[in-house]
N, C-alpha and C positions, 0 to 999 in steps of 0.2 A: 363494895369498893368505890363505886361513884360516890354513895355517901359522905364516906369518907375523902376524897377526892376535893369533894365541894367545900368539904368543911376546910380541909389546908389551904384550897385557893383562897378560901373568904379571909382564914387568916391571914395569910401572905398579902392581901389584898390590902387589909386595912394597918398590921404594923408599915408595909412601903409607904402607904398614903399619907400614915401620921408623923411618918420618918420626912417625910418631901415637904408636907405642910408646915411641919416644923421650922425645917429650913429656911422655908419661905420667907415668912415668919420675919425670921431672925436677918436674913437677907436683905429684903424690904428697910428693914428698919437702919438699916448702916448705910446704903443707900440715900435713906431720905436724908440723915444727918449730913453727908458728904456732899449732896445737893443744897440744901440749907447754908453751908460755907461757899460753894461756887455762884450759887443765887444773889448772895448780900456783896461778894466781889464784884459780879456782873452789875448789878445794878449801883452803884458805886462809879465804875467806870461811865455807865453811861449819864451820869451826873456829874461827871466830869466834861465829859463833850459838850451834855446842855452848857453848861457855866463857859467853856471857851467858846459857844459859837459855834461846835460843828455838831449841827442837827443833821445832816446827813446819814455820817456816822453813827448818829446815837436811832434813826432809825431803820438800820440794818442791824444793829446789836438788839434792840430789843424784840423782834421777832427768835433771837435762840433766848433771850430773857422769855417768854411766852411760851414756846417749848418748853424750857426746863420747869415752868412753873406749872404745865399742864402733866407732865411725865408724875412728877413729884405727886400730885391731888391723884392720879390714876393709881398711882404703888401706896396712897392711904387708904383708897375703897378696895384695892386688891386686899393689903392686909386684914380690913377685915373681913372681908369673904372668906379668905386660910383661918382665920381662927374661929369660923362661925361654922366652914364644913370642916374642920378638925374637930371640934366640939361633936358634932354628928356623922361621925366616920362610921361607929358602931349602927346607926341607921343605913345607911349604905350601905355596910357588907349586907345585913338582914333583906332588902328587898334588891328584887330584881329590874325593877326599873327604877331611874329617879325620881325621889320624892319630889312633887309642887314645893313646898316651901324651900329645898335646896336647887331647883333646878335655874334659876337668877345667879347664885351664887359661883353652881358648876360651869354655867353654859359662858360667866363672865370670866374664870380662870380661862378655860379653853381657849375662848377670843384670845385675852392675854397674850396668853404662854407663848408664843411667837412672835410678838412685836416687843416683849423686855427682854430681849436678848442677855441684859445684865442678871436676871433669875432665871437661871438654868434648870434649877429645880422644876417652877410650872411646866416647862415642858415633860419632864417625867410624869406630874400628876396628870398632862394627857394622852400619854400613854398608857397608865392604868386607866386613866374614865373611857378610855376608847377600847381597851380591853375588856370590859366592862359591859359596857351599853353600845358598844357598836359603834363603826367606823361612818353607819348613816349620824349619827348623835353629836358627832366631836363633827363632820365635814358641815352639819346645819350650822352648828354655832361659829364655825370659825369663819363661813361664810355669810355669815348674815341673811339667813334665809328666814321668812315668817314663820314667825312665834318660834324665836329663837331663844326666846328669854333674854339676852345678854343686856345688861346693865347700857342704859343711854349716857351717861352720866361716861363711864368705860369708853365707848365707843368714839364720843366727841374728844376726849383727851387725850386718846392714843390716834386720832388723826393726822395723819400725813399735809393736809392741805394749809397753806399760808395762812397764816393768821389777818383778818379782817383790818380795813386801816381804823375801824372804830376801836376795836382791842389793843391796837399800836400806841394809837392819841391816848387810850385810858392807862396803860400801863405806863406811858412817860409824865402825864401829872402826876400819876402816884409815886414815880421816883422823884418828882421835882417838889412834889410836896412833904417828903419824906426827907431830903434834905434841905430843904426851906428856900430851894431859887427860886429869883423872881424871872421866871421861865415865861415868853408869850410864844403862847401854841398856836398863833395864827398861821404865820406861813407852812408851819408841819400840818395843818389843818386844809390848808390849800393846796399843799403836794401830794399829800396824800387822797385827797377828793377825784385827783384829776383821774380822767378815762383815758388811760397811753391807749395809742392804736398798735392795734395786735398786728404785728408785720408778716409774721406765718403766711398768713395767705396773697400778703403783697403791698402795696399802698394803696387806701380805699380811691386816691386819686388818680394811679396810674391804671385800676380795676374799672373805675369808672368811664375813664377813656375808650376803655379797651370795649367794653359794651358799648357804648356809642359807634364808636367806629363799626363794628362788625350789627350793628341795628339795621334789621332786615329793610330792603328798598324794597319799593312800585316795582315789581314784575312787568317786564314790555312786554306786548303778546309779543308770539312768536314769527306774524305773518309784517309786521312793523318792525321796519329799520331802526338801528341803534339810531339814536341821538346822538352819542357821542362822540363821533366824529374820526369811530372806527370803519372800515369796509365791512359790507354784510359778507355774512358767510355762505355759499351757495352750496345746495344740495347737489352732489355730487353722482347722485343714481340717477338721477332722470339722464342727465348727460351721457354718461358712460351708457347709459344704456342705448343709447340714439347714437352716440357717436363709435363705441367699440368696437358693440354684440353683434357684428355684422360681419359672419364670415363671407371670403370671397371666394368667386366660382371657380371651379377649377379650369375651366376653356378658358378665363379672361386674365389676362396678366395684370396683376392687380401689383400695383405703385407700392415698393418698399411704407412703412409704416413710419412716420421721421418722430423718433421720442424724443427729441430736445422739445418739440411742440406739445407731447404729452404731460411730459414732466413741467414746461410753463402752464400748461392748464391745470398740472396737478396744483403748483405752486399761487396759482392765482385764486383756486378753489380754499387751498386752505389758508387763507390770508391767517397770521396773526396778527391778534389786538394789540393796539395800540397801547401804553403804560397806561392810560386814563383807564380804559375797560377794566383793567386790574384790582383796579380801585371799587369793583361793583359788589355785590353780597355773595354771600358763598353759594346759593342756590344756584348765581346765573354763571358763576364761574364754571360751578360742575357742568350744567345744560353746555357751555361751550365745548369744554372739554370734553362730553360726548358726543358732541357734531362734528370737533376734528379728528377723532377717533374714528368716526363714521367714515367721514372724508380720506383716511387714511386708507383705511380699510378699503376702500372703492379703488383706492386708487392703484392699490396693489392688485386688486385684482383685473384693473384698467390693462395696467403693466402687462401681466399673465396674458391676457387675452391677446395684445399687442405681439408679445413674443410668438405666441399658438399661431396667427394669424402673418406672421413672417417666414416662421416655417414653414408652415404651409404653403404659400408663396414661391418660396426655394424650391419646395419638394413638383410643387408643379411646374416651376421651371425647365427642372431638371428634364422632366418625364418630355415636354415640350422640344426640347432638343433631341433629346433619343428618338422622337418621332421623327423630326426636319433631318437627323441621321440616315435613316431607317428608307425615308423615302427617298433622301436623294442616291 
């Protein structure tokens, strides 16, 4: 039964193949004729813009003139690939892997068959060669993986990317010489040369600014005053810790705590810089901004201590009259 199995699929295999290739074939070639008509229109018009004077126009038309004239050269080497593996279909059913002499021909329908949208057929023929040889055989070739075999010649004409200004200037003498203007390609020859700036990333001049400006400065040490004509910023622990951390006894009646004086020491400790200091590199910016963070930080805990140290205050007050009670 498998035997036989093998032998229907090989059949089925090669009348689809020859049934698709056929098509192709015949497809391809009504194609190229219908292209041949819009090709001699297109380049007709753009020998018309050369003769008025608008070269602009005529160099935005002839890049889909380049297109169609690379589409067109792609679907004559496709056709004869279809009629060189339809000639060796009967080879292909017989072996199990692709023969070396047809694997060029296969691995360039594959590429294909995707990018002519117009022959619907290639795509069936790669569905049987992937049915075939495997879904690793069809994804090498259509991606361009090494020793893919596909056709260079294929590959370059069904490209996507903009036609070069050197293929631009050579397909407009060949319409101007084709109709016999006396066309001077100098200034299409200078437009085309130039190097426009890629604005994507910005203007290389407002970019270049911008690196200047942010170009790292001379670090001041840290024990040396700003120059700039900011107030230095004072370390906030040493103080606090001299002037705070000092709780009071509980015998001595210790002087309320005045925080409008804490809060101007807080407020002097952390001076902010000046707009000029602003101005300095992003390193000493951060180092500031973790000094007043510090500063902050001290200072709330300045606060804390201050309030701990009023209550306490109060609570001995209290006790202090309950005695002066007690004994009188």
């Amino acid at each position: 039964m498998s035997l036989l199995n093998q032998l229907f699929n090989r059949g089925v295999f090669g009348a689809k193949c020859k049934t698709c290739l056929t098509l192709s074939i015949s497809r391809i070639k009504l194609l190229q004729n219908k292209r041949d008509l819009q090709l001699k229109h297109m380049r007709k018009e753009i020998a018309q813009f050369l003769q008025a004077g608008q070269e602009g126009i005529a160099r935005i038309r002839v890049e889909h003139v380049i297109r169609e004239q690379n589409l067109w050269a792609a679907y004559e080497i496709l056709e004869l690939f279809c009629e060189f593996v339809l000639a060796r279909v009967p080879i292909l059913e017989s072996q199990k892997e692709c023969p070396a002499e047809l694997r060029e021909a296969v691995a360039s329908i594959i590429f294909a068959a995707p990018r002519c949208s117009e022959v619907p057929d290639l795509l069936q023929i790669q569905n049987l060669l992937s049915a075939k040889y495997g879904k690793e055989f069809v994804m090498a070739a259509s991606e361009l993986r090494p020793d893919s075999s596909v056709n260079r010649a294929i590959i370059e004409k069904l490209s996507i990317s903009a036609p070069s200004a050197e293929a631009r200037i050579k397909v407009l003498k060949e319409i101007a010489q084709e109709y016999s203007l006396d066309w001077d390609s100098s200034s299409t020859e200078a437009e085309l040369g130039k190097k426009h700036e890629d604005l994507l990333g910005g203007s290389k001049q407002v970019v270049a600014e911008a690196a200047l400006s942010q170009a790292p400065m001379k670090r001041s040490s840290p024990k040396t005053p700003p120059t700039n004509g900011t107030s230095p910023i004072i370390n906030t622990e040493s103080r606090q810790g001299s002037q705070y951390l000092q709780a009071p006894s509980p015998m001595i009646n210790t002087p309320s705590v005045d925080t409008s004086e804490t809060k101007s020491s807080i407020k002097n400790d952390t001076t902010i810089p000046s707009p000029d200091a602003k101005r300095g590199t992003t390193s000493g910016s951060s180092d500031v901004l973790e000094i007043a963070r510090a500063a902050i930080a001290s200072a709330e805990r300045a606060t804390a201590v201050a309030r701990a140290a009023a209550e306490l205050v109060n609570v001995n007050f209290g006790s202090l009259k309950l005695e002066e009670g007690k004994s009188s």
